[in-house]
N, C-alpha and C positions, 0 to 999 in steps of 0.2 A: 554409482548412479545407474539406474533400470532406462533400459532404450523408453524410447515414448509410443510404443505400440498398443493399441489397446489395453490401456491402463487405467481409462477408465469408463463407463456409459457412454459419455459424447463427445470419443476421439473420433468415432468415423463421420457423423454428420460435421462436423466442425473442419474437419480436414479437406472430405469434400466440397466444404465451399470454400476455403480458401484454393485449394486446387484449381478450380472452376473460374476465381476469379483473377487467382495468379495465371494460369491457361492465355484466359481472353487477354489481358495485359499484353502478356510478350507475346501472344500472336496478332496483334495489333501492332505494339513495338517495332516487331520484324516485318512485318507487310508496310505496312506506312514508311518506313524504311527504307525499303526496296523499292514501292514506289516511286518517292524522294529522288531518290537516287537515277532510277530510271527516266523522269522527267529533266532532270539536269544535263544529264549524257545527250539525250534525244533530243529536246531542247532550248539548246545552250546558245548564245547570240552567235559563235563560229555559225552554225548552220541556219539559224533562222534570225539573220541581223534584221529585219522587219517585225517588229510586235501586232500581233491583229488582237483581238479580242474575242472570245469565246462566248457562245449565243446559251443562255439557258436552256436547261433541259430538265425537264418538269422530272424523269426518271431517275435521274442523278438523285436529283434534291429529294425525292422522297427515298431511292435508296438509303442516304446516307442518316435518314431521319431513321425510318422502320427497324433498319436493322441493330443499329443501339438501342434502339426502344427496348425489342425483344431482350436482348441480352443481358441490359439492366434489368429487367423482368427476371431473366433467368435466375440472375444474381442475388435481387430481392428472397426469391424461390427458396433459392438453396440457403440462404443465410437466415429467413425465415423457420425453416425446419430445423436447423439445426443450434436456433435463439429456444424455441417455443417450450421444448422440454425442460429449458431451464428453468423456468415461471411452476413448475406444477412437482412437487415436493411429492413423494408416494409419504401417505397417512402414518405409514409403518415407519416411517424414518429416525434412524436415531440424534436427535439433535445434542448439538454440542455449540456453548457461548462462546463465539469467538472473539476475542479483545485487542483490538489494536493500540498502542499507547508509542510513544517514541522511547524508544526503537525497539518494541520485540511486541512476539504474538506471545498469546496466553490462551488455553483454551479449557473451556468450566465443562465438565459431564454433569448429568442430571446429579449424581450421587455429591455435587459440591466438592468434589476435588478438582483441584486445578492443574496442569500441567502445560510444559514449555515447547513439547512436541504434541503433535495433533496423532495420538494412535487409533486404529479403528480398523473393525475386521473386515475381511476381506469379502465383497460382493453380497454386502448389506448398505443399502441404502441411507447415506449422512447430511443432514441437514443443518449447515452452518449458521446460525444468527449472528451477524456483525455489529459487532461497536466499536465506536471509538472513543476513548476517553479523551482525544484533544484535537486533533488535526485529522483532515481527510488521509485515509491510509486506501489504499486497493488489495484487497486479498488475491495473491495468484499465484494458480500451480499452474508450471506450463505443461505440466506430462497429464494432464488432468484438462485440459483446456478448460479453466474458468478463471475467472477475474472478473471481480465485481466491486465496487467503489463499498467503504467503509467509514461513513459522513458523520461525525458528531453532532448528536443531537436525532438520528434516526435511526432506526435498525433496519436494515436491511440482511438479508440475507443470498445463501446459494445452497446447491445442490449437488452428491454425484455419487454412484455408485464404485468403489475400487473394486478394478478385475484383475491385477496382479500384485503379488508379493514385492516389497520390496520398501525401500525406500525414497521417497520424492519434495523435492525444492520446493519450497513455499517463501516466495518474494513480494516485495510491497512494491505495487506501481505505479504507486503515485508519490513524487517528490515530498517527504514532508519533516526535510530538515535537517541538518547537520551530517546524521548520521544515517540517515536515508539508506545507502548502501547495506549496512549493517544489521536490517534488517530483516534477517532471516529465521527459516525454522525446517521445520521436514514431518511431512507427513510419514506416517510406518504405517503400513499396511500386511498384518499379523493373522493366523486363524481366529476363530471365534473364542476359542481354549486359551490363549495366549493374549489374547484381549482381555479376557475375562480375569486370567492370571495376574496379566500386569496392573488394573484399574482396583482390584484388591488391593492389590499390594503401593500404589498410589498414594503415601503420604497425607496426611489431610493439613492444606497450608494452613500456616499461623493468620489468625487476626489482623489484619493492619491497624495500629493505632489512628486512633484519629487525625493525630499531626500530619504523618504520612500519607494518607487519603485524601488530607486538604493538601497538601502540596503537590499529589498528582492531578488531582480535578484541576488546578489551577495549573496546569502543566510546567510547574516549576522545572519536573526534571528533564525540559527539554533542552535546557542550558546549564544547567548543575545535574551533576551525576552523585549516586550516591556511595560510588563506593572509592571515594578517591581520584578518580579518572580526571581528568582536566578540560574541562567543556570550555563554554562561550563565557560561563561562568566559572568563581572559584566550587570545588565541590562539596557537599553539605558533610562530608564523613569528618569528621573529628574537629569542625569547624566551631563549635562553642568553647566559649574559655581559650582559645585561639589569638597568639596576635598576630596582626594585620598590620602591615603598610599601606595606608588610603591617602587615596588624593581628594581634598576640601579643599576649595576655589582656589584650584591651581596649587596649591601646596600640598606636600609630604607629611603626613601624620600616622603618628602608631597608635594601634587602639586595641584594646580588647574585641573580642565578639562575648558583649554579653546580651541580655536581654533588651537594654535600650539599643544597642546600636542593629540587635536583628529588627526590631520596630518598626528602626527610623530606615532600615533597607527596604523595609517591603511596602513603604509607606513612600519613603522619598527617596529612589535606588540612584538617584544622580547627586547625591550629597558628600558622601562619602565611598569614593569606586576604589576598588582593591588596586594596587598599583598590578600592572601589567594586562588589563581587562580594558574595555571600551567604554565608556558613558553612551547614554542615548539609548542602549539595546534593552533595558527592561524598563516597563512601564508602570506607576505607581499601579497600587491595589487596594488604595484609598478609594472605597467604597463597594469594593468590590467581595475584601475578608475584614470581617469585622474583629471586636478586638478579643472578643471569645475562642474567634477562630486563631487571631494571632497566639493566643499564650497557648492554645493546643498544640501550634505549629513549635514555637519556642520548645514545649515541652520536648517535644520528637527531637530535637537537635540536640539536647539535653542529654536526651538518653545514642545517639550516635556516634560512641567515640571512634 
């Protein structure tokens, strides 16, 4: 991992204002402190066991007003400049679709290849477009200072130029589910030649069937995983033609997984729950996938062994 020095366009404004407002904190902290402290010792009822009361004083009170005025001001200042460049993208930028989905990023080049690291050359200008196919995610490098919310249902976007080689962290900052944690990726930051090199040589991903497309829109795989794993759910990988031990109103029954009982799952998922799994956590989708979508789904499971 590359120190976080100038790594990318808006380390130094960004640094500076946290500086500036981490600064005023702890010198605040430690004076108010000492104050404190000072007023205890000096006094304390040993030496002044008579309480009087203290008369206003018009300079006090406006001290104590003015000079946080300013210093919020100050703050506003620096955090302003160093927000403001983020909003204005340079025209030359090369954009790249960035896809949030549980749990990983994904990121589309103009040329429709996809890839699972985000690579892009160095001190060229990259314009992120965020999505989310299910849940709020936050895009964020922190050697990069940005982080920006990634809302289902809106695109939003970020910006930044990389000024050094190397490789950097890309974490999701918003809580959004099981494996939240797990959410990682890394930015590579490559010359222009090496960029060029690798985005040829860039595989062009397969198709998604349409079963699988409907089962990510519908964020199925945020509790079933597909490749075996053991989620909140059982996992969708070789699960057709499967038998299952389910529990029916309180009883133990074996079943196949054929086509009726993936159905009556995505239709009434409290009828029949795999033994060892919870009731209550998934919610019908009566009316939600209809029954066109259901047998394309079916079909995907089909071909999943």
């Amino acid at each position: 991992m590359n120190n976080y020095q100038e790594t990318s366009s808006f380390i130094q404004g960004v640094d500076w204002a946290f500086i500036f407002i981490i600064g005023v904190g702890v010198f605040f902290l430690v004076g108010i402190t000492i104050v404190m402290l000072f007023f205890m010792l000096k006094y304390r009822r040993s030496k002044h066991p008579i309480a009087y009361q203290v008369k206003e004083k018009l300079w006090v009170e406006l001290t104590w007003i003015i000079i946080p005025l300013i210093l919020v001001m100050f703050m506003f200042y620096f955090g302003y400049v160093a927000y403001k460049p983020l909003l204005n993208a340079p025209a030359n930028a090369m954009h790249v679709k960035t896809i949030g989905k549980m749990w990983e990023w994904s990121f589309e080049y103009d040329n429709g290849k996809i890839a699972k690291e985000l690579v892009i050359p160095i001190n060229k200008p990259v314009k992120l477009d965020l999505i989310s196919l299910d849940v709020i995610h936050g895009f964020f490098v922190p050697a990069f200072r940005i982080k920006e919310d990634v809302v289902p249902g809106k695109i939003n976007y970020t910006w930044f130029t990389p000024t050094e080689f190397g490789e950097f962290e890309i974490m999701c900052s918003a809580y959004c589910g099981l494996k939240h944690s797990f959410m990682l990726s890394k930015v590579v930051v490559v010359t222009d030649y090496a960029f060029a090199k690798w985005l040829a040589g860039l595989p062009i991903t397969k198709v998604e069937s349409k079963g699988l497309a409907l089962i990510k829109q519908n964020a199925c795989t945020g509790c079933h995983s597909l490749d075996g794993t053991k989620g909140v759910g059982p996992s969708f990988k070789g699960l057709y033609g499967k038998s299952e031990t389910v529990i029916t109103n309180g009883n133990e029954a074996h079943v196949v997984v054929d086509e009726i009982y993936l159905r009556r799952s995505i239709l009434k998922p409290d009828d029949d729950v795999v033994k060892g799994f919870q009731s209550g956590v998934m919610h019908s989708y009566r009316g939600t996938i209809n029954n066109s979508e259901i047998k394309l789904i079916i079909e995907y499971f089909k071909e999943i062994k």
